[in-house]
C-alpha positions as protocol buffer text, in pm:
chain_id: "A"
residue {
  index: 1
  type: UNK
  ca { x: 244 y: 1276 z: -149 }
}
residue {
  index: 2
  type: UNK
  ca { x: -20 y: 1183 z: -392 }
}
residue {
  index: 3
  type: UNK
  ca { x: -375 y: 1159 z: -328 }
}
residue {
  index: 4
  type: UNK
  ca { x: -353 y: 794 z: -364 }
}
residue {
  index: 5
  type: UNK
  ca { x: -125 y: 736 z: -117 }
}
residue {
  index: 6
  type: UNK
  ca { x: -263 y: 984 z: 127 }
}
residue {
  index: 7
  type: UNK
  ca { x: -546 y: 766 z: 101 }
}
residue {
  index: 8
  type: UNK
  ca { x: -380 y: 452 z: 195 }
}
residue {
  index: 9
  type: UNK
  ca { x: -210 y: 592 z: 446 }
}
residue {
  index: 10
  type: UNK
  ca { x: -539 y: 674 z: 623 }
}
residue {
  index: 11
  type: UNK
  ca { x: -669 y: 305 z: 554 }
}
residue {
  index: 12
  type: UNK
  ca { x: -406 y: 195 z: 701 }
}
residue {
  index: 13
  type: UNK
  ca { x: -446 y: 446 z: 1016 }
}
residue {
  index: 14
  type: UNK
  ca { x: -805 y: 314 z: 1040 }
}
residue {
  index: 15
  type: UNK
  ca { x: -711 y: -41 z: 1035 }
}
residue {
  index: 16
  type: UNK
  ca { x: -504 y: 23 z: 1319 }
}
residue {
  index: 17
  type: UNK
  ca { x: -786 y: 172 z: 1516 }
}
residue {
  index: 18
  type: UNK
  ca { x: -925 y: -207 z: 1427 }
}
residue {
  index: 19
  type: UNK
  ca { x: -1197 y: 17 z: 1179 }
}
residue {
  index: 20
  type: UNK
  ca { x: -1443 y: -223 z: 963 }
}
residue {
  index: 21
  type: UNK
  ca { x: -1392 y: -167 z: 542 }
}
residue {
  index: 22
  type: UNK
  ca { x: -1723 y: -19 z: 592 }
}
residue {
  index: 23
  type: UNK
  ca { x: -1637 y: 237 z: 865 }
}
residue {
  index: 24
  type: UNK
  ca { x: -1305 y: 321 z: 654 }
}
residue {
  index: 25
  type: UNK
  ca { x: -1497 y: 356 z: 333 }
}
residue {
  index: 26
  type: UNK
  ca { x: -1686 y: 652 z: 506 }
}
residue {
  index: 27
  type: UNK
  ca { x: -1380 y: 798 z: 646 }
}
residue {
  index: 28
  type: UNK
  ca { x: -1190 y: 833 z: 315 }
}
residue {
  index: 29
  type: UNK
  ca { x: -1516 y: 926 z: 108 }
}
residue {
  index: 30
  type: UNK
  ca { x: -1558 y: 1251 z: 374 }
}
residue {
  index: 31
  type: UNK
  ca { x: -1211 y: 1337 z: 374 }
}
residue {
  index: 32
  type: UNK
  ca { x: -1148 y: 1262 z: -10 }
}
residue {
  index: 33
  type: UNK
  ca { x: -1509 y: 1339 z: -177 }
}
residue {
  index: 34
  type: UNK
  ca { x: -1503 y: 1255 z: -573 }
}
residue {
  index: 35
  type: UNK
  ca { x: -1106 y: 1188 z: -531 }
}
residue {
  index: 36
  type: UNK
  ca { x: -1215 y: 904 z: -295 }
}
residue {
  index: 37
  type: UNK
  ca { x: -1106 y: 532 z: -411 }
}
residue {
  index: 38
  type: UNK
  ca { x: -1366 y: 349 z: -457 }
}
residue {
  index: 39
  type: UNK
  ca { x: -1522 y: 99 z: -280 }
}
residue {
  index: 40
  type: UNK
  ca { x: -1353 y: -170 z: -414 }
}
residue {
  index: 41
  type: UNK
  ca { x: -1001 y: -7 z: -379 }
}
residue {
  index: 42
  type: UNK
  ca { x: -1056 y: 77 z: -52 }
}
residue {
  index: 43
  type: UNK
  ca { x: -1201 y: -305 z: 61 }
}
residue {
  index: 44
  type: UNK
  ca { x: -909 y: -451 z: -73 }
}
residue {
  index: 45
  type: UNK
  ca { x: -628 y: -243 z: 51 }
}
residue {
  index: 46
  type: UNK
  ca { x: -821 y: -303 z: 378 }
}
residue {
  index: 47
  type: UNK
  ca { x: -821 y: -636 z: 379 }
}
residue {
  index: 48
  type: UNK
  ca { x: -430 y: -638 z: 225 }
}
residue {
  index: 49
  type: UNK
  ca { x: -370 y: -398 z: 595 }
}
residue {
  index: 50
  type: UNK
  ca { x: -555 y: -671 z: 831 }
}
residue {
  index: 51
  type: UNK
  ca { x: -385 y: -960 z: 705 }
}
residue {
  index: 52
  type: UNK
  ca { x: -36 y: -857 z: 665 }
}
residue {
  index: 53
  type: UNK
  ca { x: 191 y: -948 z: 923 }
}
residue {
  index: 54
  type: UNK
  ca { x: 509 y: -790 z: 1015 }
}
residue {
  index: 55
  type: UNK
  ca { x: 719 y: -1107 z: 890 }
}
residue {
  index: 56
  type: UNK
  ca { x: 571 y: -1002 z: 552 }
}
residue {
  index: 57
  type: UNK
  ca { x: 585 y: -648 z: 521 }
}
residue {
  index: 58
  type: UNK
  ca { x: 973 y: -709 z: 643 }
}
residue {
  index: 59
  type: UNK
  ca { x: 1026 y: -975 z: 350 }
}
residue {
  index: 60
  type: UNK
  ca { x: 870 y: -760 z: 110 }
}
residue {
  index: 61
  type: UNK
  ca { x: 1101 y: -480 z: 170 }
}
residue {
  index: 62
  type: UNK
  ca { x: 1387 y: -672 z: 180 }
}
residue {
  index: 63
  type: UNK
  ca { x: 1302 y: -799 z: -144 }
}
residue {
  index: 64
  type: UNK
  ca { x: 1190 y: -441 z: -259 }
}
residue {
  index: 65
  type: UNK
  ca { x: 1544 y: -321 z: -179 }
}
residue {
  index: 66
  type: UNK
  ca { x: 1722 y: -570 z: -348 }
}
residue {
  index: 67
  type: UNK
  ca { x: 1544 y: -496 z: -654 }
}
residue {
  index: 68
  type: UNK
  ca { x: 1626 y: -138 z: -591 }
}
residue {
  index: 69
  type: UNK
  ca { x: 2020 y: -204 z: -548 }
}
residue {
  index: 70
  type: UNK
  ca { x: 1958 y: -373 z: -900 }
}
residue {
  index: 71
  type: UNK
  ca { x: 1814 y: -86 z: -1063 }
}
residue {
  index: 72
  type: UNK
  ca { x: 2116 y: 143 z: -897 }
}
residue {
  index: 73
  type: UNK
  ca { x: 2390 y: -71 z: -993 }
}
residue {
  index: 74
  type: UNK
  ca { x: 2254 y: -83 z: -1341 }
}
residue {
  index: 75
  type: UNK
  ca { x: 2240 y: 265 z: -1371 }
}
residue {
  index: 76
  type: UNK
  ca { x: 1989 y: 328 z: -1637 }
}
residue {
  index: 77
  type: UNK
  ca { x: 2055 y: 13 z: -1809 }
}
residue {
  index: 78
  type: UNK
  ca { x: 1750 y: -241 z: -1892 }
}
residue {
  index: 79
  type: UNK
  ca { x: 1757 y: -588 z: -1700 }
}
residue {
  index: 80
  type: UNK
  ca { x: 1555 y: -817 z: -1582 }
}
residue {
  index: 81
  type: UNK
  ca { x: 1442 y: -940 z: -1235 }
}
residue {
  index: 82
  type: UNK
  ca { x: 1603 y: -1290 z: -1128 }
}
residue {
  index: 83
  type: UNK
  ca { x: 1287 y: -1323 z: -906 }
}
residue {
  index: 84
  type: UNK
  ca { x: 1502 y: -1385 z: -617 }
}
């Protein structure tokens, strides 16, 4: 797993512990040092974690795996999404 999602994974973690940005800012930048997100990165994934609802994340996958069975039926080919 890459660094960058290591560190999401641990905002994430610290959102679920109900963590402020500002707590999980400190947490990554200890665990992370100059590999850290920045402050910025880390704020908004935060506030991406605390307002996404199950409903959401289960749409987005859904819609995430449709797009997938597109690219594997496709099988290399280019095409383009039908937004749906």
């Amino acid at each position: 797993m890459d660094q960058g999602k290591e560190q999401r994974v641990c905002i994430k973690f610290c959102a679920n512990l109900g963590k402020s940005a500002t707590e999980t800012l400190k947490v990554i930048q200890q665990g992370f040092g100059d590999q850290s997100l920045s402050h910025t990165r880390v704020f908004q994934w935060q506030i991406v974690l605390d307002t996404l609802t199950e409903k959401d994340f289960q749409e987005a996958f859904q819609k995430w795996r449709r797009w997938w069975d597109q690219c594997l039926h496709a099988g290399g080919n280019y095409f383009e999404d039908d937004g749906g």
